[in-house]
DRENDRENDO-829146 format. One record per residue (C-alpha): x negated, y negated, z negated. Coordinates in steps of 0.1 Angstrom, whole numbers, plus 5000, padded with zeros to 4 digits. Example, Ala and Ser with C-alpha at 12.3 -4.5 7.8 and 13.67 -1.06 7.14 Angstrom:
DRENDRENDO-829146
487750454922;486350114929;
//
This chain:
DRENDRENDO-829146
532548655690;530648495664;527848685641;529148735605;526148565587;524448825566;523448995594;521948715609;520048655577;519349015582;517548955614;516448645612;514048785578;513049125592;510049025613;508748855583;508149175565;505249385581;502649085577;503449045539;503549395535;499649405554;498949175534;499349335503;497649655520;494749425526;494949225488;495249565470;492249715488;490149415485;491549395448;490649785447;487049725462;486049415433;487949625408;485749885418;482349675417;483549545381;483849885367;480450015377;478749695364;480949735335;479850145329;476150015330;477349745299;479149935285;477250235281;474150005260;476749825243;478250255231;474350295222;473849995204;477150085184;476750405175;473350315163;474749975141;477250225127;474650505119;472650265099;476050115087;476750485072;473650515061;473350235040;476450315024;475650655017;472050595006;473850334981;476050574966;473450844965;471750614944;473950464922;475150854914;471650944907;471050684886;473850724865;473251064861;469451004850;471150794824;472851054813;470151274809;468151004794;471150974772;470751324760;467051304760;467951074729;470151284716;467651584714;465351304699;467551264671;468151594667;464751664662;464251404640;466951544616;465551884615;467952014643;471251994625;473251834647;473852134676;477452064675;477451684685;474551804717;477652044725;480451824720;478351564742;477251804770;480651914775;482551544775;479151444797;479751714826;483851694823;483651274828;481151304855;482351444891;478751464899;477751664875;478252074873;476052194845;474152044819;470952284800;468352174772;465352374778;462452394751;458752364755;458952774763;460752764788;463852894770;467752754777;468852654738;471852484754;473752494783;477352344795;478652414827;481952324853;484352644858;483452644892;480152734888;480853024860;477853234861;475252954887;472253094864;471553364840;470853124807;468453404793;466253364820;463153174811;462452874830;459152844824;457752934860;460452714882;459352414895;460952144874;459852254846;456152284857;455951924867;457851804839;455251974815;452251904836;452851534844;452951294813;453450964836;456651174859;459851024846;462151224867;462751504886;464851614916;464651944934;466152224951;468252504935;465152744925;467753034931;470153184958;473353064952;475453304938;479353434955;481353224930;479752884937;481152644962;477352504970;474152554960;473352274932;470651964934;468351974903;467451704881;465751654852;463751474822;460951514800;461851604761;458451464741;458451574702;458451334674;454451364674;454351284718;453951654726;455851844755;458651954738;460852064766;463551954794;466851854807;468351994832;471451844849;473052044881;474251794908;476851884929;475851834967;479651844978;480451534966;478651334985;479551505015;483151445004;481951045001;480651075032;483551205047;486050945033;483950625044;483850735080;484051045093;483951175130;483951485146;480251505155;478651335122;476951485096;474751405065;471851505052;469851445018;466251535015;462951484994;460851265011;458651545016;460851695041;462351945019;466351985022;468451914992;471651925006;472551905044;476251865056;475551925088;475252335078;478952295068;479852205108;477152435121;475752145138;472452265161;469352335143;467352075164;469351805149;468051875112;464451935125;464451625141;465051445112;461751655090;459051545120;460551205117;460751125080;457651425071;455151175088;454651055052;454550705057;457150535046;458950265071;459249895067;463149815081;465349975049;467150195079;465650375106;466950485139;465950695164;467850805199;466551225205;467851435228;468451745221;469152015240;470151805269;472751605250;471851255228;472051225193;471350925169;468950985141;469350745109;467150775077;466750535046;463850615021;465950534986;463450254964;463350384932;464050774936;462151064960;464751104980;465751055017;469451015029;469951075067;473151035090;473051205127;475551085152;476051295188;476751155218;480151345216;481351115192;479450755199;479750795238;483250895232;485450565233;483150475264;483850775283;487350755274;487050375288;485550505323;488550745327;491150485323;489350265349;489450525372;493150615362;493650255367;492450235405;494150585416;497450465400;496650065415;496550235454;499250445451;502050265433;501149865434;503949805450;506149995424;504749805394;505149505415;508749575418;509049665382;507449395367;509849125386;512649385377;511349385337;510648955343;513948945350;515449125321;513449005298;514948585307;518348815309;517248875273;516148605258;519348385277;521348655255;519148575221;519548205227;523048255234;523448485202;522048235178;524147925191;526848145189;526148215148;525247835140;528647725155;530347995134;528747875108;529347535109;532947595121;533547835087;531547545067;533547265081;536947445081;536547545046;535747225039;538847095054;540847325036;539647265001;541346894999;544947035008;544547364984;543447124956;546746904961;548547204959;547247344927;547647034913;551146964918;552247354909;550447284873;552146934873;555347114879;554947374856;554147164830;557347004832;555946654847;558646594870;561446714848;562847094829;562447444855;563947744845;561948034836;562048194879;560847844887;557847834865;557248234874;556948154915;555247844904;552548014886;552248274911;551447964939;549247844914;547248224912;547648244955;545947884955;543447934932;542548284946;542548124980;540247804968;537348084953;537148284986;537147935006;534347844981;532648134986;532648095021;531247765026;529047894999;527348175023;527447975051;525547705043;523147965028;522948135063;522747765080;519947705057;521647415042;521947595005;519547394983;518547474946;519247244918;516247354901;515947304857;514347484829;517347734821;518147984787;519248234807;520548384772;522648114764;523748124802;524948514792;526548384760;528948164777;529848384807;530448644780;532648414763;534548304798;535148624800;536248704769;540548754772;539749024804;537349184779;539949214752;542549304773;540849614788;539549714752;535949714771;532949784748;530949494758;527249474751;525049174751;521349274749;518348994753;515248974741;514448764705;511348594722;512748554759;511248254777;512948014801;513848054837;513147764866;516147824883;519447664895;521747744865;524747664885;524047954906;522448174883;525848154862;527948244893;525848554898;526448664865;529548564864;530648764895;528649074881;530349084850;534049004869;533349334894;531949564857;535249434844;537649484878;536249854884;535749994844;538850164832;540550084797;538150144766;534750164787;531550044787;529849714799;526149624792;524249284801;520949294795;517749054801;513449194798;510949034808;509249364831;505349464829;504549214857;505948914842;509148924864;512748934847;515549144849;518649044846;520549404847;524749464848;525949794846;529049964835;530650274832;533050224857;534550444892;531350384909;530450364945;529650664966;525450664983;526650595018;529050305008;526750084988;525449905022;529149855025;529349664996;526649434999;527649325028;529449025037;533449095036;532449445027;535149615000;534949954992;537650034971;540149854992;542450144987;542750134956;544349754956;541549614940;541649214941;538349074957;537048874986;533849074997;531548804991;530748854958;527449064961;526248914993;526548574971;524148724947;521648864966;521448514986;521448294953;518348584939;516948554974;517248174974;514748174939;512548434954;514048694941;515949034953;519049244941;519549604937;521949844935;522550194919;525650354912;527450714919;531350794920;532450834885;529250744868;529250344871;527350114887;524149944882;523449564891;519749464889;518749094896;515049004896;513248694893;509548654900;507148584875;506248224890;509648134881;509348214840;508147984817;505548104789;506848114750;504347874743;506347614767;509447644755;511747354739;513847554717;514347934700;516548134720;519348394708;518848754692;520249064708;523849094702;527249294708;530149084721;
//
């Protein structure tokens, strides 16, 4: 009796197995073993490259924040330069112009997100004016004298100090979200004497809030400082970040000698865990701005790195031959796949060319019959009676019917064969509207439709197929028509929109197209209203939106049951040509 001849496959293959499968015992574990190696000369690599990051990005921070501390500082000593003129004038005019100093203060601190309070205080010390945010209602009492705080002090004693920046010479008070920066500017009389200061209230927030939209990690902070060690404001209290961090960066920047790189960083450890340090004396004010990194958040990615590798070589032992088997299994249906694709798209290019050429066929024999029903009815080959010339005319309707949707078939598939090419000329898209108006001007009348024609006086030229861009129009208006009831109301209208593109816009008041059914009717062979005997072949709006996709363009649509429907066609602005270019004037605005 003879072996059936799978089973001698069967045996003839089973001794075969056990030495491939040692031998991808013995290629995984060596694979395992140089894996291995790699990773640990990798964790070495990696961990300086994770240094050497965090401290590029530190300085990157750094630089970015110093730059905006600046240019916000300087702006804001503009302003008080700005109303250190003011005050001049002021002066000069015998101190009648306290309402434009008010007026100013107040537009000064409202334009200016920096900026919570604005003061003018005389050579005694004494607030004569004073403007402040709502947030900070109540920051100082204004009839305290500031005669002994520090900004005014230097201000008064030192002829050659231009500026001033300091610390908040008070606790901050319940109401105020953080305790302001100072800053401030020498007021000299109209004879060079001391003749007081102003005093502008930075708020410290909002560079916290800058610092916090550039880049902002879980274990970064800011801090900005005088350059004699003396906080200003320091972000890192807002995350209760470790005291050690913020004394770090005094006994680094307190030294008082200033460095030579712009940026300076410095790796600490604090506490048993490693933080970067980055400072940046600013040029042209007393300030340092400081960024901190921890290790939580540079060493982060590469700790998160050394847990996949070691993911990687559990899951590599225990399942290599599963992931084997699933990447021939997923190799396999992804050929099964793209077999299907391949197969898919020969499949639509020989429907297409089978709808192009059999419409194409078709045409000839539909056009020899339209022709000899209009010979017939016209009495060419001798008198009918009045049922001859009625089922005449109706083969002549059925023909000519028939001819359109065979039209508009070949139409969209060449269009989806990419065979649809634009006859491209300079067209007046109002005198384009003119004559489908007037085409359509017996349906108009016999629906007693209110038809309005409205198009700009000055409206420039479209490069454009005007072929096509007549049939769009032409099947926008013939759907308005089909779908508006007796006495309604059609619009056509033509603007050039704010960014140069135009609209060409259809709507009527018509039965309208429920939300979920307007996908139906753009698409192709889609008819909504079927029901309701509606004549139509379904490729109407498809045909637009290809023809306004063809010239770079889109089509929308809006419309609600019972309210009408809304047809906008948009051509881009690379397609209009200026006024200044065109030929000839174009038509007014006008009812048909």
């Amino acid at each position: 009796m003879l072996t059936p001849p799978y089973i001698q496959r069967q045996e003839t293959s089973s001794p075969g197995r056990p030495p491939r499968v040692r031998n991808l015992i013995v290629f995984s574990t060596v694979i395992m073993l140089l894996f291995g190696m790699i990773v640990l000369y990798q964790a070495f690599r990696e961990y300086d490259l994770s240094i050497g990051k965090g401290k590029a990005n530190a300085e990157r921070l750094t630089a970015i924040l110093s730059d905006q501390v600046e240019l916000s500082f300087l702006a804001m000593d503009l302003t008080l330069q700005r109303a250190v003129e003011r005050q001049y004038l002021n002066m000069l005019f015998g101190g009648h112009l306290p309402e434009d100093m008010v007026h100013n203060f107040n537009v000064w601190v409202e334009n200016t997100p920096q900026l919570v309070a604005l003061m003018l205080v005389n050579e005694k010390g004494e607030v004569e004016l004073a403007v402040h945010d709502e947030e900070y209602e109540g920051w100082m009492d204004y009839s305290t004298s500031m005669a002994d705080t520090e900004a005014f002090k230097i201000m008064k004693n030192n002829d050659d100090q231009e500026i001033y920046i300091g610390p908040y010479f008070d606790m901050p008070k319940q109401n105020m979200p953080s305790a302001p920066i100072l800053m401030a500017r020498r007021i000299n009389k109209l004879d060079g004497t001391f003749g007081g200061i102003v005093v502008a209230a930075v708020y410290g927030e909002y560079f916290l809030n800058f610092f916090d939209s550039v880049d902002s990690g879980l274990k970064r902070y800011m801090s900005l400082m005088l350059t004699d060690g003396r906080d200003l404001f320091a972000g890192m209290r807002h995350h209760r970040a470790n005291d050690a961090i913020s004394q770090a960066i005094h006994e680094q920047i307190a030294s008082g000698q200033r460095p030579v790189t712009p940026v300076t960083t410095l790796t600490e450890q604090m506490k048993g865990t490693l933080v970067l340090v980055s400072y940046r004396y600013l040029k042209n004010l007393p300030l340092v701005v400081a960024v901190v990194i921890e290790e939580e958040d540079f060493l982060a990615e590469f700790w998160q790195e050394r847990f996949k590798d070691l993911s990687f070589l559990a899951i590599f032992t225990v399942f290599g031959s599963v992931l084997s088997f699933f990447a021939l299994t997923m190799a396999r249906q992804i050929i099964r796949v793209e077999e299907s694709e391949a197969a898919a798209i020969l499949a639509s290019q020989a429907k297409s060319e089978f709808l192009a050429n059999m419409s194409h066929e078709l045409r000839t024999p539909l056009n020899a019959i339209i022709g000899f029903s209009e010979m017939m009815t016209s009495g060419y080959f001798g008198p009918m009676n009045a049922r001859q010339k009625e089922r005449l005319n109706d083969i002549n309707l059925c023909g000519n019917h028939l001819l359109h949707l065979i039209n508009d078939i070949l139409e969209f598939s060449k269009g989806e064969a990419g065979k649809l090419e634009l006859v491209e000329e300079r067209s007046n898209i109002a005198a384009i509207v003119d004559e489908v108006i007037r085409m359509m001007g017996d349906k108009i009348k016999t629906k007693n439709i209110n038809m309005t024609v409205d198009t700009s006086q000055n409206l420039p030229l479209l490069f454009a197929d005007m072929r096509k861009i007549k049939q769009v129009l032409i099947n926008l208006v013939s759907n308005a028509i089909k779908f508006t009831p007796q006495g309604g109301d059609i619009k056509v209208s033509v603007r050039i929109d704010p960014g140069g593109a135009m609209n060409l816009v259809v709507s009527d008041s018509g039965i309208g197209i429920a939300e979920e059914d307007i996908q139906t009717a753009l698409s192709v062979f889609g008819q909504v209203h079927r029901s309701k005997s509606h004549e139509g072949t379904g490729l109407g709006l498809p045909l637009c939106r290809m023809y306004a996709e063809l010239h770079g363009g889109k089509l929308s649509l809006v419309s609600a049951l019972g309210e009408g429907t809304t047809v906008r066609v948009v051509f881009p602005a690379n397609r209009v040509i200026p006024n200044e270019e065109k030929a000839d004037g174009l038509p007014e605005a006008k009812q048909a």
